[in-house]
C-alpha positions, 0 to 999 in steps of 0.5 A: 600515374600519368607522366603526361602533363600538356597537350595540344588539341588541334581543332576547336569545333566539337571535339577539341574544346570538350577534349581540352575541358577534359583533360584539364579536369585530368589534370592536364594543361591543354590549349586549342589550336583553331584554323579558322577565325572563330569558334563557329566559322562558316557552320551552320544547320543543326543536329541532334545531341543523343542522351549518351553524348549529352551525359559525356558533357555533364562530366565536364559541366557542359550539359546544363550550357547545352540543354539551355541552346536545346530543344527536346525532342522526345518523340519520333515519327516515321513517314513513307509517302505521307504514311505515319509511324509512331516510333516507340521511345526509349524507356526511362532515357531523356529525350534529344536535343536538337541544337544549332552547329553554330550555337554549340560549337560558341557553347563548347567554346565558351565553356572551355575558355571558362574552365580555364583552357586557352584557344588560339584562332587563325592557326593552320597546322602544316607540320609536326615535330616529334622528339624524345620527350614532346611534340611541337607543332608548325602552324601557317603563320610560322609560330611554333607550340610544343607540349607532350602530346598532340590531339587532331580534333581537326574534323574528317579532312584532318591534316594530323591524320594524314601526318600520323598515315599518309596512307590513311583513307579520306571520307567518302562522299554518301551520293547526297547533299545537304540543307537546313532551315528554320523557317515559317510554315504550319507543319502541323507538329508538335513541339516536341517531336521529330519527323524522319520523312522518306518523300517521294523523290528524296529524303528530309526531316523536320520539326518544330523549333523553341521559337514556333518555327520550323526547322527542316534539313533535306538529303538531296541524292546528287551525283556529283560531289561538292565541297562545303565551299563549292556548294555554296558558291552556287546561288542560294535560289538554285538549289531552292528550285531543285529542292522545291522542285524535289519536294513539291509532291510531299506534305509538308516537304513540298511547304517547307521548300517553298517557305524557305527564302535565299537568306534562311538556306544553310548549304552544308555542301556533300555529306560523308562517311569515314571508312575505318581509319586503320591507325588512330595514333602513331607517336605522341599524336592521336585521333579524336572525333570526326577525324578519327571516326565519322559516321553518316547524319544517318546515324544521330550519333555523329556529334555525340560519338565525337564528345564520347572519345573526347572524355575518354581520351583524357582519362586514358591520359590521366590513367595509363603513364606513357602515350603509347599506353594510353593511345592504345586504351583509348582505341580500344575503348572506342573502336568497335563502338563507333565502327558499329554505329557507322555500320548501322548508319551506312545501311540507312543511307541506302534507304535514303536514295532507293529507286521507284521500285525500291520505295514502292516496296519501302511503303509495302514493308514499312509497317513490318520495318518500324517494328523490328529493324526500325525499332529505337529499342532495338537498333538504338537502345544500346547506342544511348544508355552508354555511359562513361564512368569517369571516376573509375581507372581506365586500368580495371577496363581493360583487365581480360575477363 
């Protein structure tokens, strides 16, 4: 039986409202605590929920709130200099769902605050006291918070990582930056379906959105770094010249850059990778989500991964009596599993920036490639049909066999 009773979960993006719902299904008083203003500050673009992280949010009652924000998708195309690829589907697994950031982080908001968890916005951690028997937080405008234990839900420039290691690694900058939009264009795709385009100069993706349009997301290869803030201090018009200039000789690519305005660009700014995070808890304190582990966009894994932990975190919590106990469950649990899929994910990001010769080989190949590496049974069959068994003891998991 837990002797834990209350949490702080620092952090209201993804991870935080579905590890605060969670625990309070535990049995546990949680309540974020969000830096910024609101639930969906500055996020845009989208992403790609797999079936194994929507499964995650059924457990707390959010998956219904998320397919209705959704778009399925349940066929995929591979496209190498105009050449298409049917990628074969997942047997007897319910498609993706394509959803708005911003959308689903007001959702998972909306969801939590409903099932009864308090969120407190405009709280900037800055410190952290650990005692005897709790925890108590310093935010930036001098109020205090203490419960049992503390979840850095903080996304992957965490603070509570950097105050359970200061010697923990940061997130590495993967060479390209990246864009969204949702846009007019005939691009000639049904409404069900997803390209992963390899153009001539860089890589994008697109598909049709519920409305009609279509969105699309460019990789764009960049030497330099930029943050989030830095890339969007540039003109929306500059980066649209580089990104029609980069897909002017792709189809649609060259078309969804030119119909894309100034007001529809979501600049996200450098897009990164977590290397592994040596310690994922040290005290009362612990990792959740991308503060803990955050594969490439290459993946598709991202969000989900991060839902994944969340649910499993609060059943560790629930289960095992001690923090130290159920902390060290729950990175077992988790580690390998996401590990894996950022390894998987870093060898994509590769192919994402190949030179001439890299990608005239890439068209030669790519017949060979979409039947045995880029094979979705193969490389992803097992990433989406895992599932969480909520009800059953996190004790009888981690028995040796």
């Amino acid at each position: 039986m837990s002797r834990i009773r209350s949490a702080l979960v620092i952090g209201g993006g993804i991870a935080g409202p579905v590890a605060a719902t969670a625990l309070l299904k535990a049995g546990i008083d949680a309540r974020v605590y969000e830096a910024y203003p609101g639930p969906s500050y500055g996020i845009g673009s989208g992403l790609a929920l797999a079936p194994n992280g929507v499964a995650a949010l059924d457990i707390i009652g959010a998956g219904d709130p998320v397919r209705g924000i959704a778009q399925p998708v349940s066929k995929m195309i591979l496209s190498v200099g105009g050449n298409h690829h049917h990628l074969p589907a997942l047997r007897g697994e319910p498609p993706l769902q394509m959803v708005d950031r911003a959308e689903l982080h007001q959702t998972l908001h909306d969801h939590a605050v409903a099932a009864g968890v308090p969120v407190e916005f405009d709280k900037r951690l800055v410190g952290v006291d650990e005692h005897a028997d709790g925890v108590t937080a310093r935010f930036a405008d001098g109020s205090t918070a203490t419960a049992d234990v503390l979840i850095g839900a903080d996304g992957i420039r965490s603070t509570v990582r950097g105050l359970i290691d200061p010697n923990a690694p940061g997130p590495q900058y993967t060479g390209m930056l990246g864009f969204g939009a949702t846009v007019e264009c005939d691009a000639g795709i049904p409404s069900d379906t997803m390209v992963f385009a390899f153009g001539k100069r860089a890589y994008y993706l697109y598909g049709a959105a519920a409305d009609g349009r279509v969105f699309w997301g460019a990789n764009l290869p960049h030497k330099q770094y930029m943050t989030l803030t830095e890339a969007r201090a540039i003109p929306a018009e500059h980066w649209l010249s580089i990104l029609r200039d980069t897909y002017a000789d792709d189809t649609p690519g060259g078309a969804l850059a030119r119909s894309t305005t100034a007001e529809q660009l979501e600049v996200t700014g450098g897009l990164h990778i977590m290397p592994p995070v040596p310690h994922w808890y040290r005290g009362r304190m612990v990792l959740v989500g991308d503060a803990a582990h955050s594969p490439s966009n290459s993946s598709g894994q991202g969000a989900s991964l991060a839902i994944e932990s969340a649910v499993q975190l609060a059943r560790c919590l629930r289960d095992l009596p001690e923090p130290a106990a159920a902390f060290a469950a729950y990175e077992r649990l988790r580690r390998e599993r996401v590990e894996g899929i950022a390894a998987r994910a870093a060898k994509i990001n590769h192919s994402k920036t190949p030179g001439p010769v890299a990608r005239k080989m890439m068209n030669l190949l790519m017949p060979l490639m979409v039947k045995t590496v880029m094979n979705p049974e193969k490389t992803m069959g097992g990433e989406q049909r895992y599932r969480i068994d909520w009800d059953a003891p996190v004790q009888s998991e981690l028995v040796p066999a």
